[in-house]
Structure formats: C-alpha cells, structure tokens
C-alpha positions as CSV (number, residue, x, y, z in Angstrom):
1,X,-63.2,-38.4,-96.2
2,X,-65.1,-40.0,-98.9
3,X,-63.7,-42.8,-101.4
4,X,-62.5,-40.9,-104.4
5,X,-64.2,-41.5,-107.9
6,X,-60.9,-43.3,-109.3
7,X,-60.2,-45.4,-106.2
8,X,-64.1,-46.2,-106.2
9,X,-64.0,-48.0,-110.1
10,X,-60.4,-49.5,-109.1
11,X,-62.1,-51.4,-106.4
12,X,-65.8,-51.5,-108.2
13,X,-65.3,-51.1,-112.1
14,X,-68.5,-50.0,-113.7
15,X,-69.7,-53.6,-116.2
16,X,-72.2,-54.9,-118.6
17,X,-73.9,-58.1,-118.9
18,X,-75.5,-59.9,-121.1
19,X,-77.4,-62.9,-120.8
20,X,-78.9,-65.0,-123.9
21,X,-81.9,-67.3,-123.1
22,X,-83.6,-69.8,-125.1
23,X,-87.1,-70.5,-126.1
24,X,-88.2,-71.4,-122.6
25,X,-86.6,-68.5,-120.9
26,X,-83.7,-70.4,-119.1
27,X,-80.1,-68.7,-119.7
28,X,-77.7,-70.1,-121.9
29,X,-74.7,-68.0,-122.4
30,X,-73.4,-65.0,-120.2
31,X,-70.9,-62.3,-121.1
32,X,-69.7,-59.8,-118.8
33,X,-67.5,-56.7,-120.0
34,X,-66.1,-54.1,-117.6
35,X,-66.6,-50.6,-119.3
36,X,-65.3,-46.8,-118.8
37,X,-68.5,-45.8,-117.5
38,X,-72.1,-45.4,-117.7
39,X,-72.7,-42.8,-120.3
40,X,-74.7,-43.1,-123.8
41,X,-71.6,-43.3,-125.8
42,X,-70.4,-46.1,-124.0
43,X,-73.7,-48.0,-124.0
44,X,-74.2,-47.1,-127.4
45,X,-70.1,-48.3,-128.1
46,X,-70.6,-52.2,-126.0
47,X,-74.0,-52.8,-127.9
48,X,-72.7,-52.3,-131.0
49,X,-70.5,-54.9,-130.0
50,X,-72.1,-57.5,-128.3
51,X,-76.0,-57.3,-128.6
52,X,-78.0,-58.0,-131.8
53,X,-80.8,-56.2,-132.9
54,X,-84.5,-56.6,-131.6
55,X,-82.6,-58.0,-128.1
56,X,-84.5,-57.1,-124.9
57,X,-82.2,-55.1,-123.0
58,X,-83.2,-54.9,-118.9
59,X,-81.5,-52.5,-116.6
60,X,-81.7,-50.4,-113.4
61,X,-83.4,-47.3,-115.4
62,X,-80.2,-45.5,-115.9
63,X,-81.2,-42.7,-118.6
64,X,-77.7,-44.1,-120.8
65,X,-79.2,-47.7,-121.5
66,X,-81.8,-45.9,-124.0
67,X,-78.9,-46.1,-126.4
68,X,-79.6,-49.5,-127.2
69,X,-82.2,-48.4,-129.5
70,X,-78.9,-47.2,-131.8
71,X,-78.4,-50.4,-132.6
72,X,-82.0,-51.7,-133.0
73,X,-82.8,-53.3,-129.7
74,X,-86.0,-51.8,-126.9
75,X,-84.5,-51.0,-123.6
76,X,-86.9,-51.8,-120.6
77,X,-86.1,-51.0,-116.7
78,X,-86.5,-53.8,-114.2
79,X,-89.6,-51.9,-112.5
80,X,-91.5,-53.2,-116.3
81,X,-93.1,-56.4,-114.6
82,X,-94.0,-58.0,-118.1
83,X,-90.8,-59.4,-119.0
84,X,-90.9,-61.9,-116.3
C-alpha cells in the first residue's frame, strides 16, 4: 500500500540548489531547479549548467553529486565540518 515512485516525485519532485555567497560567507543569490532524478548524468547535466568551476558543492553524500568534479568543481558531504 506504499506511495508509488511516480506519484512520490508528483507530490515531492527530486531538486537542486545552489546558493552563491560572498566574501564573508553570507548568501547572495539562490537558484533552485527541479530535475529527473538523482543519478550522475543528471548531476553531471544541471552543473554544467549552472555551477562554475572550482565551486564548493555540499550535499547529503549521495554517491551521484561526485560528478561535479566533470565540470571542475570539489564535491564535499555535509558530515565535512570545515566548510562551516
């Protein structure tokens, strides 16, 4: 009687975010993008698109957010306490 994988991302779509600070850490801009799915192609796919290279990337420690480094940027899960 579980909720079906399709009904699941109609009510929860699987997104990115990306926030840009500036030199004292604070945010600055936000962009949000709902996405098919958390695979490395896709990762890989929305970087290309919206991150520049050498950007920190932070994430839950999903295995597919180590495509960043395709497009020049160092992925880091939020359990890595030094970006704080």
């Amino acid at each position: 009687m579980g909720v079906k994988v399709d009904e699941a991302r109609r009510i929860k779509p699987p997104f990115f975010a990306a926030v840009s600070l500036d030199e004292e850490r604070h945010p600055q801009k936000m962009n949000l993008n709902v996405v098919d799915g958390f695979t490395l192609s896709e990762v890989s796919r929305w970087a290309t698109q919206h991150l520049t290279p050498r950007s920190h990337v932070v994430s839950d420690g999903l295995a597919c957010f180590s495509a960043v480094k395709t497009v020049g940027c160092t992925p880091y899960s939020h359990c890595d306490r030094w970006w704080f």
